[in-house]
mmCIF file of the N, C-alpha and C atoms, coordinates in Angstrom:
data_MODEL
# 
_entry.id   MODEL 
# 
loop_
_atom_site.group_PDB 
_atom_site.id 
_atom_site.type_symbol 
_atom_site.label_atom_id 
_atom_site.label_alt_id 
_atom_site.label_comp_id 
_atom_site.label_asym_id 
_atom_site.label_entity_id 
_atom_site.label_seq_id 
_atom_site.pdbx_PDB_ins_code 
_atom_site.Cartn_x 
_atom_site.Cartn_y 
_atom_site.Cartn_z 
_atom_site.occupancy 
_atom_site.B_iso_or_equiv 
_atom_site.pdbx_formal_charge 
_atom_site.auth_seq_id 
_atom_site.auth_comp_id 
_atom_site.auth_asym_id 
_atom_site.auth_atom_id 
_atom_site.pdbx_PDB_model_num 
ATOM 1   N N  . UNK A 1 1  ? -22.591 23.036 -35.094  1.00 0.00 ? 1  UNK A N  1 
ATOM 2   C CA . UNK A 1 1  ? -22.273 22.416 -36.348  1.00 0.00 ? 1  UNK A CA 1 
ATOM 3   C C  . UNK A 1 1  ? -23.031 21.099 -36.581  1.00 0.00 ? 1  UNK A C  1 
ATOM 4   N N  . UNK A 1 2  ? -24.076 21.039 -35.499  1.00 0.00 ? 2  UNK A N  1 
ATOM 5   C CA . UNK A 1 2  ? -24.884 19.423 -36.141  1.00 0.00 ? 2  UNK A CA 1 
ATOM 6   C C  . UNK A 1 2  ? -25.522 19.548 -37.792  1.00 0.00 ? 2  UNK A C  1 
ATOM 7   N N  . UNK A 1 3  ? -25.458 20.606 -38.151  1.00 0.00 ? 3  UNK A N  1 
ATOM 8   C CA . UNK A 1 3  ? -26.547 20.393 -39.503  1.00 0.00 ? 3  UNK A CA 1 
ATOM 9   C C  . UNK A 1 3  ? -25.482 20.131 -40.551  1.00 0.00 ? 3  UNK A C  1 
ATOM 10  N N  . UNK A 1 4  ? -24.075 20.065 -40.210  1.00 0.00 ? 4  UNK A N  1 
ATOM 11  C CA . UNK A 1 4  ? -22.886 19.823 -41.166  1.00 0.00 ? 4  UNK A CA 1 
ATOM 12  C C  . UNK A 1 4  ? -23.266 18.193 -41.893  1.00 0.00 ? 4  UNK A C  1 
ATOM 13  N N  . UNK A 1 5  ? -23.385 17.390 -40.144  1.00 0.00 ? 5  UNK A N  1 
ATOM 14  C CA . UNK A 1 5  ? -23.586 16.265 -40.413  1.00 0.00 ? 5  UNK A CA 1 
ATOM 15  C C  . UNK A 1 5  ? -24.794 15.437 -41.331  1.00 0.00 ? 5  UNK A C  1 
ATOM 16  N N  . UNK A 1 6  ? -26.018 16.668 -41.700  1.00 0.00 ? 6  UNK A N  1 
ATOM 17  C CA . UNK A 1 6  ? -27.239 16.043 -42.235  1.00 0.00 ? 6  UNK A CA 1 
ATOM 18  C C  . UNK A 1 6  ? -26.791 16.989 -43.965  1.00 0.00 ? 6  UNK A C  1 
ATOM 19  N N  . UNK A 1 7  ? -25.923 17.510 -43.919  1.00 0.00 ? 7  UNK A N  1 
ATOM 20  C CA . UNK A 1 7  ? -25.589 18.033 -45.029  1.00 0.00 ? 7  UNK A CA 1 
ATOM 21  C C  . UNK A 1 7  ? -24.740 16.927 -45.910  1.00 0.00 ? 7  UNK A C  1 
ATOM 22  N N  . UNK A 1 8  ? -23.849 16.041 -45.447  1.00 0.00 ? 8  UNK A N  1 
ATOM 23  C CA . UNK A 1 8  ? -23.326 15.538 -46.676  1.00 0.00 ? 8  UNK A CA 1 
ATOM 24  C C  . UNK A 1 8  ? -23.630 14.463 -47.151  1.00 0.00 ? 8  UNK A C  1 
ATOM 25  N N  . UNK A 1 9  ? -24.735 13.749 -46.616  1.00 0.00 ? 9  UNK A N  1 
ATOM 26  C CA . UNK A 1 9  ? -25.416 12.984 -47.481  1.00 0.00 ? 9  UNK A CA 1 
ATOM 27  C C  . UNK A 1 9  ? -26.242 13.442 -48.140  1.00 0.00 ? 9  UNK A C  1 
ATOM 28  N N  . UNK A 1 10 ? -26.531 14.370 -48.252  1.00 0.00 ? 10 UNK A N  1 
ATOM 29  C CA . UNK A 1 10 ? -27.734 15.306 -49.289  1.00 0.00 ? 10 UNK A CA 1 
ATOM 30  C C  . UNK A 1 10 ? -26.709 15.703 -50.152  1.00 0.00 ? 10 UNK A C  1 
ATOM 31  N N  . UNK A 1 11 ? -25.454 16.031 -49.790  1.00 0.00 ? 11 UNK A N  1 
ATOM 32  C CA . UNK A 1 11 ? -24.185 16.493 -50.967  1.00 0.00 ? 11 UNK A CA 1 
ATOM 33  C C  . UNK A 1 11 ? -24.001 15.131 -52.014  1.00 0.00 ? 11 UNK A C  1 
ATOM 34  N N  . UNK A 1 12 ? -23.559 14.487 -50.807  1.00 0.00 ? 12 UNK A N  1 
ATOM 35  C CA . UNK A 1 12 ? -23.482 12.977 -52.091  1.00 0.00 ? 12 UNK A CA 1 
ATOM 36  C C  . UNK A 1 12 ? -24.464 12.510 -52.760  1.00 0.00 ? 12 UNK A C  1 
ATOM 37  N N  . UNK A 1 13 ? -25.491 12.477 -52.150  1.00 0.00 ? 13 UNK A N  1 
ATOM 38  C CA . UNK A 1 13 ? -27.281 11.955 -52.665  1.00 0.00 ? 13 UNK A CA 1 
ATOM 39  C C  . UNK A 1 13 ? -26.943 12.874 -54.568  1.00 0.00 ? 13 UNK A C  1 
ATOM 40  N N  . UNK A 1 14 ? -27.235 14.052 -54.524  1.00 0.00 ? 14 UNK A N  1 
ATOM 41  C CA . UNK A 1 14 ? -27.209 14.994 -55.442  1.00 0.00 ? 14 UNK A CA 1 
ATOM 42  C C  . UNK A 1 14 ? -25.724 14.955 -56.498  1.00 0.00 ? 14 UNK A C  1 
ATOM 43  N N  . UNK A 1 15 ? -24.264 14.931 -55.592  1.00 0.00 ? 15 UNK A N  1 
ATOM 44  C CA . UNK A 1 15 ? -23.780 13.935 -56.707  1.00 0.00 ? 15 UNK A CA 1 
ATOM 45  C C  . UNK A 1 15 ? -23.614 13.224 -57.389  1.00 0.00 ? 15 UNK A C  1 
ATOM 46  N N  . UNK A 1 16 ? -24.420 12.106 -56.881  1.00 0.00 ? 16 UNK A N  1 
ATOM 47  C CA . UNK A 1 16 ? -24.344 10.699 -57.359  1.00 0.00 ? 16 UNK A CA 1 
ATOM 48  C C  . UNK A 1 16 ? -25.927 10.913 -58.663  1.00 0.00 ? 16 UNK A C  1 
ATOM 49  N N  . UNK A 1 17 ? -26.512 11.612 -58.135  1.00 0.00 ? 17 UNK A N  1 
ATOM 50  C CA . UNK A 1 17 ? -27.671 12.259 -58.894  1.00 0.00 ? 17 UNK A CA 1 
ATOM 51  C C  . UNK A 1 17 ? -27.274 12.919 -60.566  1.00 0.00 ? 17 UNK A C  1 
ATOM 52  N N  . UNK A 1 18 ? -26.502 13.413 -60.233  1.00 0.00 ? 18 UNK A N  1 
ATOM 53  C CA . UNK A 1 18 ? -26.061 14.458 -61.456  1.00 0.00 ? 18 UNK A CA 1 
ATOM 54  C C  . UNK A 1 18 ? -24.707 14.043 -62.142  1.00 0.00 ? 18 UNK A C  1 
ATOM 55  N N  . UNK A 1 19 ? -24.091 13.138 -61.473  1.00 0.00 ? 19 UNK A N  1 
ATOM 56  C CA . UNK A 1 19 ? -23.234 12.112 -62.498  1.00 0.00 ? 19 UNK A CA 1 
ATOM 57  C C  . UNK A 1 19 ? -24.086 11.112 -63.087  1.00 0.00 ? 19 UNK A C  1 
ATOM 58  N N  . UNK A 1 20 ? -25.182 10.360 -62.726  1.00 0.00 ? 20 UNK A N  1 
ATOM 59  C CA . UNK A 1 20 ? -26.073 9.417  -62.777  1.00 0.00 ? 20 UNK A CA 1 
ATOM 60  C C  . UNK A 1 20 ? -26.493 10.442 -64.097  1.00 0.00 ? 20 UNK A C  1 
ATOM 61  N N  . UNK A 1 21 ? -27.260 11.284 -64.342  1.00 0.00 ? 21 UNK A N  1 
ATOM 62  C CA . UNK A 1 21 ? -27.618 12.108 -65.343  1.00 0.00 ? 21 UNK A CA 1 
ATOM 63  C C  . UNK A 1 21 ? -26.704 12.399 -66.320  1.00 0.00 ? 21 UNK A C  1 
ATOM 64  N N  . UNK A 1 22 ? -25.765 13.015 -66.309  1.00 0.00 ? 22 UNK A N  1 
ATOM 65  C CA . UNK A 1 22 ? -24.961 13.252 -66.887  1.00 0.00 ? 22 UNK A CA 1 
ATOM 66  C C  . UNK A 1 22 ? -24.221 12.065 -67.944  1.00 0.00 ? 22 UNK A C  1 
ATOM 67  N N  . UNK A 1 23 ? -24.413 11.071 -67.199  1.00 0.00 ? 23 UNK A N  1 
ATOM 68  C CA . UNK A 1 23 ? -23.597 9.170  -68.085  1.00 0.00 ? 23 UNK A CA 1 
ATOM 69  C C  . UNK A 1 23 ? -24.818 9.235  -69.092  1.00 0.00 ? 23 UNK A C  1 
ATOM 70  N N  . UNK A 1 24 ? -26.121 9.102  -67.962  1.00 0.00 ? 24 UNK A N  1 
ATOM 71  C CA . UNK A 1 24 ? -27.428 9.291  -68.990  1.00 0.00 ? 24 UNK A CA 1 
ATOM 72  C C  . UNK A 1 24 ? -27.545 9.624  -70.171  1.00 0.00 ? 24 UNK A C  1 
ATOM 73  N N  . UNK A 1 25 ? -27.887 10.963 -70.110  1.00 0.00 ? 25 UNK A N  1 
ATOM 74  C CA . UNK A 1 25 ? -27.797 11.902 -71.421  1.00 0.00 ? 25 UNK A CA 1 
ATOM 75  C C  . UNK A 1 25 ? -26.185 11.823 -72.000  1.00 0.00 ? 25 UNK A C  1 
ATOM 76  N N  . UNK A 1 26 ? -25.123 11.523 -71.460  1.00 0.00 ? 26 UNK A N  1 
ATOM 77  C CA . UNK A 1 26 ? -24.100 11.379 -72.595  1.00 0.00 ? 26 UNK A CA 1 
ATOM 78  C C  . UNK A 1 26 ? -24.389 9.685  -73.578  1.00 0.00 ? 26 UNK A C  1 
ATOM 79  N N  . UNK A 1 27 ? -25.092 9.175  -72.740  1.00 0.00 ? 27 UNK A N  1 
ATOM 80  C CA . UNK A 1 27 ? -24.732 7.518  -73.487  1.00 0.00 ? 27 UNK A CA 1 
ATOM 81  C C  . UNK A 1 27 ? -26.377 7.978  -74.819  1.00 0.00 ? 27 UNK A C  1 
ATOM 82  N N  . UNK A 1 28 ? -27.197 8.858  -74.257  1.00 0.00 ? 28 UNK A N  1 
ATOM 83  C CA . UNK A 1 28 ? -28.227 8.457  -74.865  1.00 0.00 ? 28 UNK A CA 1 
ATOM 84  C C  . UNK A 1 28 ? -27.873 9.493  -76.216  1.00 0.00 ? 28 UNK A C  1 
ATOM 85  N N  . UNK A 1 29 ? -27.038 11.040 -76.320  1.00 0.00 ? 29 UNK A N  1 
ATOM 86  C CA . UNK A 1 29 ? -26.580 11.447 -77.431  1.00 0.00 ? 29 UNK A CA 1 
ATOM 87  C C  . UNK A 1 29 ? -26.029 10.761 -78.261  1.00 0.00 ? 29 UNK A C  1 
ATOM 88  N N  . UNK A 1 30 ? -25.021 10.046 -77.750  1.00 0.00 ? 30 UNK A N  1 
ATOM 89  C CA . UNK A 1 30 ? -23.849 9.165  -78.479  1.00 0.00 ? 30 UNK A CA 1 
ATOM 90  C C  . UNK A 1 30 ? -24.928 8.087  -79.341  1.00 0.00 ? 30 UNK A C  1 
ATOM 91  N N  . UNK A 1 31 ? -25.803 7.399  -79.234  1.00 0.00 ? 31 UNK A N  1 
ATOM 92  C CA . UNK A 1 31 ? -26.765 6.659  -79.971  1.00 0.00 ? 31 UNK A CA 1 
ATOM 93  C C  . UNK A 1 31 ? -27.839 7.076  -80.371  1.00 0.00 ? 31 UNK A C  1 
ATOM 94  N N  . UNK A 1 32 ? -27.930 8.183  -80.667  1.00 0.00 ? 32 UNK A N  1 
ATOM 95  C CA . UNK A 1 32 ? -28.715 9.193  -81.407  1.00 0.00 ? 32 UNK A CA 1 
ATOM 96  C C  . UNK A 1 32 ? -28.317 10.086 -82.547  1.00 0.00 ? 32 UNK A C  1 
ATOM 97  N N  . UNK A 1 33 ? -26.890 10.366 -81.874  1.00 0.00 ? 33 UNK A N  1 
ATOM 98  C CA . UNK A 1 33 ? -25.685 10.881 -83.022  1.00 0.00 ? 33 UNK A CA 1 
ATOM 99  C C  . UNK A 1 33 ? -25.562 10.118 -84.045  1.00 0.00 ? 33 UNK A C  1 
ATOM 100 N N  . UNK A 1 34 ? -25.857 8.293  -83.738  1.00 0.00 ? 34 UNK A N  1 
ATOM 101 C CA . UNK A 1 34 ? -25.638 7.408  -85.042  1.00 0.00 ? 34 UNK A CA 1 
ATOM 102 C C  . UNK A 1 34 ? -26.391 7.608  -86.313  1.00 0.00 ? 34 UNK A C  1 
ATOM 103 N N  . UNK A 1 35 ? -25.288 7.319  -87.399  1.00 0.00 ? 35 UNK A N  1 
ATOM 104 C CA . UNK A 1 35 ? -26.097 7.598  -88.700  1.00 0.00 ? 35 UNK A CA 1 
ATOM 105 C C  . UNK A 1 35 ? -26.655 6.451  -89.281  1.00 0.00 ? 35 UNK A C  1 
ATOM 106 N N  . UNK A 1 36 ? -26.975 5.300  -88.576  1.00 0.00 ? 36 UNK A N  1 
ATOM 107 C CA . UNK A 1 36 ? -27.397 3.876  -88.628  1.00 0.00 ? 36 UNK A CA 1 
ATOM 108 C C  . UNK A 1 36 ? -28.566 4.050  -88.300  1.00 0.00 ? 36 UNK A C  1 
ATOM 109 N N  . UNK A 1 37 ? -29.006 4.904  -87.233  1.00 0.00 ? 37 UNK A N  1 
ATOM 110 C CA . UNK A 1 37 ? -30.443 4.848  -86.931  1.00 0.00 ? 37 UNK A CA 1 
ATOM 111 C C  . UNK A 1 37 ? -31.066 6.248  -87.315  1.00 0.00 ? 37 UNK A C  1 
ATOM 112 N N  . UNK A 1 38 ? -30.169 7.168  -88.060  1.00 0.00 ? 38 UNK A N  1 
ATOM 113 C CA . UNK A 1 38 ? -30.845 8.139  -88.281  1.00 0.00 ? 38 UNK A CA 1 
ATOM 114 C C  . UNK A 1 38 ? -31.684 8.024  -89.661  1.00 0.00 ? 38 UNK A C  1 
ATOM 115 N N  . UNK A 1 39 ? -32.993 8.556  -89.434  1.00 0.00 ? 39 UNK A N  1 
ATOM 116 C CA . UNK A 1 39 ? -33.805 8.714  -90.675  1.00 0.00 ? 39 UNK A CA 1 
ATOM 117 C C  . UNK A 1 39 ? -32.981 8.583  -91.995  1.00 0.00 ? 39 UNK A C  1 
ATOM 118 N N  . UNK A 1 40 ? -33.375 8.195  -92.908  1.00 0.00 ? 40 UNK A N  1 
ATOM 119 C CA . UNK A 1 40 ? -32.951 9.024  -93.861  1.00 0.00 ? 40 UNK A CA 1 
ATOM 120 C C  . UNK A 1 40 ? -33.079 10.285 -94.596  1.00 0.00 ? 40 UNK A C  1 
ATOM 121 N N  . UNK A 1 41 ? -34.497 10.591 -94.222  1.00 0.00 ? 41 UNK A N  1 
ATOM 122 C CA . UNK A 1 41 ? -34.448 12.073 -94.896  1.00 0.00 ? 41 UNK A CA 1 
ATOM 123 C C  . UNK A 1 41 ? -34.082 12.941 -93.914  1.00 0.00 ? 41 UNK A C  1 
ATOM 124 N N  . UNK A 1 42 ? -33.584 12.454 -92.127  1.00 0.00 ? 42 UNK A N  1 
ATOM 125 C CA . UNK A 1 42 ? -33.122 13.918 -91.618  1.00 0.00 ? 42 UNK A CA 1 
ATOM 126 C C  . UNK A 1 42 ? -31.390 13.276 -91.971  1.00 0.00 ? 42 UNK A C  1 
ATOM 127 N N  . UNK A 1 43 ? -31.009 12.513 -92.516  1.00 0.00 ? 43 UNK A N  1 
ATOM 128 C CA . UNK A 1 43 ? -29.620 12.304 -93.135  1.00 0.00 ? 43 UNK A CA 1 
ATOM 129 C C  . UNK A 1 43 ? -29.322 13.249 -94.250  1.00 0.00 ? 43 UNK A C  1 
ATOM 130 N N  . UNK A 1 44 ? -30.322 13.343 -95.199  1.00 0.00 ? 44 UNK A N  1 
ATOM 131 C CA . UNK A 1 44 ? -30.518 13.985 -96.428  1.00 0.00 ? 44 UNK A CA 1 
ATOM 132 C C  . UNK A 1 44 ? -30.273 15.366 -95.784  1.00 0.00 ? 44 UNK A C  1 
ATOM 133 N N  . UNK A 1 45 ? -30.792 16.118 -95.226  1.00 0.00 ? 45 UNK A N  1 
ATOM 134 C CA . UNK A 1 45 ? -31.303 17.016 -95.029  1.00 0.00 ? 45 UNK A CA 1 
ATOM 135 C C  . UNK A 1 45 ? -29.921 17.764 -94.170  1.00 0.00 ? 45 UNK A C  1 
ATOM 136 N N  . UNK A 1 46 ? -28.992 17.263 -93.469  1.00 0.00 ? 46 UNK A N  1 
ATOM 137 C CA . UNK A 1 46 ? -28.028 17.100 -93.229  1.00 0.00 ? 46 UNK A CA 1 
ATOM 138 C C  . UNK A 1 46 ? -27.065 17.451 -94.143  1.00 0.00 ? 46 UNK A C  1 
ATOM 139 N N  . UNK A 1 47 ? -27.220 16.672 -95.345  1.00 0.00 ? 47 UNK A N  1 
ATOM 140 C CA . UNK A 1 47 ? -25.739 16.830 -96.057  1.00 0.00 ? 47 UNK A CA 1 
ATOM 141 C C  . UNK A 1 47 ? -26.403 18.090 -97.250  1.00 0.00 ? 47 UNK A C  1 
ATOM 142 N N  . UNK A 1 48 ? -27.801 18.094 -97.312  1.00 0.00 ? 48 UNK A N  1 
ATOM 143 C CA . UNK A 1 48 ? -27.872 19.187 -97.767  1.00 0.00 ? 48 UNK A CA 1 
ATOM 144 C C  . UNK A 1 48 ? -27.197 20.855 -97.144  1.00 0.00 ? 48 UNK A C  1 
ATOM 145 N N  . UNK A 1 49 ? -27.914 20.746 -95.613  1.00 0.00 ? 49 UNK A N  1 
ATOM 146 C CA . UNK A 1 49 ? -27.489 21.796 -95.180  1.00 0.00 ? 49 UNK A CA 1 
ATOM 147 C C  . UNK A 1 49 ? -25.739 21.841 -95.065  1.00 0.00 ? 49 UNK A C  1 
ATOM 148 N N  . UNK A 1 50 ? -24.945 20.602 -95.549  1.00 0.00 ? 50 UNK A N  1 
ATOM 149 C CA . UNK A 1 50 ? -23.849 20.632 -95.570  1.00 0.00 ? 50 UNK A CA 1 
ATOM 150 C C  . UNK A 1 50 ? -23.165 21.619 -96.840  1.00 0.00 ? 50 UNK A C  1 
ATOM 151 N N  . UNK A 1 51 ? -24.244 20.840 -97.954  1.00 0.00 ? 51 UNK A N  1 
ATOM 152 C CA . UNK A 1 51 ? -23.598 21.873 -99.318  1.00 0.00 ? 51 UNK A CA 1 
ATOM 153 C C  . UNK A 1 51 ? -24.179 22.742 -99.087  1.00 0.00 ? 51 UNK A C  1 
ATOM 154 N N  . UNK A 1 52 ? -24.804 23.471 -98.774  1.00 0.00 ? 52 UNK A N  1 
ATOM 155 C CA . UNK A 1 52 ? -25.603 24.921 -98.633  1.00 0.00 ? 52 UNK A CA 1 
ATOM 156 C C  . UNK A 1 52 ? -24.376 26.090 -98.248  1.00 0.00 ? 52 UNK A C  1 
ATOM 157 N N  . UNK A 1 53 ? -23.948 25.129 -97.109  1.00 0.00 ? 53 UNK A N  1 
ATOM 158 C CA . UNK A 1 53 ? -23.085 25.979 -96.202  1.00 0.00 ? 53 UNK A CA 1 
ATOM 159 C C  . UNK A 1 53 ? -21.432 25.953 -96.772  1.00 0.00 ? 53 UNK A C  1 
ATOM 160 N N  . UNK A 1 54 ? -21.063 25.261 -97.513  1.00 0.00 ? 54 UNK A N  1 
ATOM 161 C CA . UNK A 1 54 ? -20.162 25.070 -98.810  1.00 0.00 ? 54 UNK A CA 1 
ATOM 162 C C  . UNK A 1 54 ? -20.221 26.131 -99.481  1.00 0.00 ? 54 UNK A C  1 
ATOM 163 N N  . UNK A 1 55 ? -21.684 26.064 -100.031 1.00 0.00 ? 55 UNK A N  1 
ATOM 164 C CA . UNK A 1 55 ? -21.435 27.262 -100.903 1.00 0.00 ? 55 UNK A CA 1 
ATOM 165 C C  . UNK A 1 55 ? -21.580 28.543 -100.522 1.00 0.00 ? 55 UNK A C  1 
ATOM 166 N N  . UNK A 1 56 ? -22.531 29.160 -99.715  1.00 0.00 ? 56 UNK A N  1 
ATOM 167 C CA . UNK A 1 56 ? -22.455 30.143 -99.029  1.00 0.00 ? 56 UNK A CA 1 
ATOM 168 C C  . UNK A 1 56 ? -21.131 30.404 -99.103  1.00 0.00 ? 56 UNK A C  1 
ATOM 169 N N  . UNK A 1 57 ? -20.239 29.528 -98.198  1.00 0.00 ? 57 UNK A N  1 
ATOM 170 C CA . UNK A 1 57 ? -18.756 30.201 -97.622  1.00 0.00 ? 57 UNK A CA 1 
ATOM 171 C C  . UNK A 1 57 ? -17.749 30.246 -99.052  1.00 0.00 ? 57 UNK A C  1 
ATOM 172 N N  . UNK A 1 58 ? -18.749 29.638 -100.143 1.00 0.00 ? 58 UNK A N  1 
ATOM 173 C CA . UNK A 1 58 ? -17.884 30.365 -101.729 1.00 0.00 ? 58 UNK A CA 1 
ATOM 174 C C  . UNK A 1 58 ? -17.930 31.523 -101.895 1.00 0.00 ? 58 UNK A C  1 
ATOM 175 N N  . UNK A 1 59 ? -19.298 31.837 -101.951 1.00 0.00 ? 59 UNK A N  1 
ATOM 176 C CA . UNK A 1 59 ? -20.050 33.207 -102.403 1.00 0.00 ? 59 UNK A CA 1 
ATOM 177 C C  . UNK A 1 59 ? -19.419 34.143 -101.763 1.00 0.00 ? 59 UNK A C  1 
ATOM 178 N N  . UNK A 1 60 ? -19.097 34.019 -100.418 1.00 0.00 ? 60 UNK A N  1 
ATOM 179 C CA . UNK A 1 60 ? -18.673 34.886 -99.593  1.00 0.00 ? 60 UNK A CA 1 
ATOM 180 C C  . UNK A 1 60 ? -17.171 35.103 -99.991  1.00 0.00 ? 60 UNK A C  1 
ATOM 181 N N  . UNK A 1 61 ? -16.352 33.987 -99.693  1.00 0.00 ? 61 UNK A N  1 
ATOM 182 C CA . UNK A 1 61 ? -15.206 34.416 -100.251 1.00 0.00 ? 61 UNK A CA 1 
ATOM 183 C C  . UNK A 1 61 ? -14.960 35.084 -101.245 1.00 0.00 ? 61 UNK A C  1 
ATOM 184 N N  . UNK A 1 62 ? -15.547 34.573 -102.443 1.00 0.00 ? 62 UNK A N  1 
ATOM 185 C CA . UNK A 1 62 ? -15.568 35.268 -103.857 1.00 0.00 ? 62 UNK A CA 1 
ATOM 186 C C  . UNK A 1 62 ? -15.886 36.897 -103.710 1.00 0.00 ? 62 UNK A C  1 
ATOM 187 N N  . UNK A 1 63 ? -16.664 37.032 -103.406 1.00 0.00 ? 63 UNK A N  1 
ATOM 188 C CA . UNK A 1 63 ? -17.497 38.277 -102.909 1.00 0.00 ? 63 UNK A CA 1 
ATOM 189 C C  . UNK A 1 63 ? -16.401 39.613 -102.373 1.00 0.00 ? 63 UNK A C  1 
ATOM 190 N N  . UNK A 1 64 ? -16.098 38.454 -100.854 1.00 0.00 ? 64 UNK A N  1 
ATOM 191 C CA . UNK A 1 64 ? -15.380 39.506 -99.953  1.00 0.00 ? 64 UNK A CA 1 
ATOM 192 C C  . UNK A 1 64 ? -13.763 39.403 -99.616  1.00 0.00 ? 64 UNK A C  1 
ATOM 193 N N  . UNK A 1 65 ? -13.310 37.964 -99.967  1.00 0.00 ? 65 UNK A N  1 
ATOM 194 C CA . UNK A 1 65 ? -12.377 38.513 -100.341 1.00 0.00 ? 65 UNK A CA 1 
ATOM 195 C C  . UNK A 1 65 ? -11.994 38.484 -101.708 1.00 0.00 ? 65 UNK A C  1 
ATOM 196 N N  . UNK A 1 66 ? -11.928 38.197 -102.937 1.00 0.00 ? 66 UNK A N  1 
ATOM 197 C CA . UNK A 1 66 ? -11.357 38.164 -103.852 1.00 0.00 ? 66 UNK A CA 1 
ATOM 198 C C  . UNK A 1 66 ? -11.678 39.405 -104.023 1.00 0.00 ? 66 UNK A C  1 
ATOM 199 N N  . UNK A 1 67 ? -13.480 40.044 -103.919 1.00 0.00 ? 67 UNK A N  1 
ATOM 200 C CA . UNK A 1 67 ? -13.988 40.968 -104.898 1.00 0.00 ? 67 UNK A CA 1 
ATOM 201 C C  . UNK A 1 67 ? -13.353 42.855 -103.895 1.00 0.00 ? 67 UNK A C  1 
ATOM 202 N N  . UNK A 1 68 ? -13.437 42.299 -102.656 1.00 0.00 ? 68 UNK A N  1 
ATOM 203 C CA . UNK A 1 68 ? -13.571 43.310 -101.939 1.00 0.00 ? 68 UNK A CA 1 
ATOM 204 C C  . UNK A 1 68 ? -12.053 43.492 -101.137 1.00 0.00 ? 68 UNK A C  1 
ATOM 205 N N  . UNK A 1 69 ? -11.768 42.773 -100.537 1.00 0.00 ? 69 UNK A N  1 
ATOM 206 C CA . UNK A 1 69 ? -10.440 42.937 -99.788  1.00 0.00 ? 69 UNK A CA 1 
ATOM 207 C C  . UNK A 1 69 ? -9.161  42.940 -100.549 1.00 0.00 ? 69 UNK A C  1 
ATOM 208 N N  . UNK A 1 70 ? -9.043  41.771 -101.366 1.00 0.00 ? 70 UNK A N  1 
ATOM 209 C CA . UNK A 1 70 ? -7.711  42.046 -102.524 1.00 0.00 ? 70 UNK A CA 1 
ATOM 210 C C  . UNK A 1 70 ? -7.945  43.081 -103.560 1.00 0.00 ? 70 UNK A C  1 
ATOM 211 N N  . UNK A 1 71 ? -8.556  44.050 -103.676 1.00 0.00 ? 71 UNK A N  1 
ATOM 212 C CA . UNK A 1 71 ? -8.519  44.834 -104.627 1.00 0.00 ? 71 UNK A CA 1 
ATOM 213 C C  . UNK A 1 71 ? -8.415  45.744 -103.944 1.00 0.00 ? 71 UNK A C  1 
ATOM 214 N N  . UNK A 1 72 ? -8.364  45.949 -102.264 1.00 0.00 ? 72 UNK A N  1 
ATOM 215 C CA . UNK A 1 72 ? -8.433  47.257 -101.590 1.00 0.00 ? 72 UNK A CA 1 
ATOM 216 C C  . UNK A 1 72 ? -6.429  47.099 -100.923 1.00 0.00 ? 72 UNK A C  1 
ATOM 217 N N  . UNK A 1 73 ? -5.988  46.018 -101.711 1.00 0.00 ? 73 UNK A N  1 
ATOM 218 C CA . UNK A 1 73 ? -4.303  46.024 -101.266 1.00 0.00 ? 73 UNK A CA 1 
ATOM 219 C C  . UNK A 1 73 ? -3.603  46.537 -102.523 1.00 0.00 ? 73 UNK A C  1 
ATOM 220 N N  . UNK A 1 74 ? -4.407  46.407 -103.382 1.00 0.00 ? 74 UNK A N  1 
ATOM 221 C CA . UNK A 1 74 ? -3.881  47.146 -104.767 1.00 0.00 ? 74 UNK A CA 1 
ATOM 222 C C  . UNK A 1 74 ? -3.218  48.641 -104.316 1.00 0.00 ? 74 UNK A C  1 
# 
């Protein structure tokens, strides 16, 4: 069992590794997510694809259920 002993500092090394990463990339999303530093036209572009997807999920409703499903409970 000697190689137990050269094993858990390579365990911790690699934990401390991949929590170290992990704070990383969470702190660096979280200030990227901001809408203070985001462009403005990928802001725009954003709330466009926001109404897009608004209406889509009209069309659809209208469509499938008003046009298609409540008329098939008749």
């Amino acid at each position: 069992m000697p190689y137990l002993q050269s094993v858990w500092p390579w365990l911790l090394g690699v934990t401390l590794a991949y929590m170290g990463l992990s704070i990383w990339l969470g702190a660096k999303q979280s200030t990227s997510g901001d809408n203070a530093l985001r462009p403005r036209s990928e802001h725009r572009q954003q709330t466009i694809e926001k109404q897009n997807r608004q209406r889509m999920l009209a069309k659809v409703h209208a469509f499938w259920i008003k046009g298609v499903l409540e008329k098939s409970l008749c």
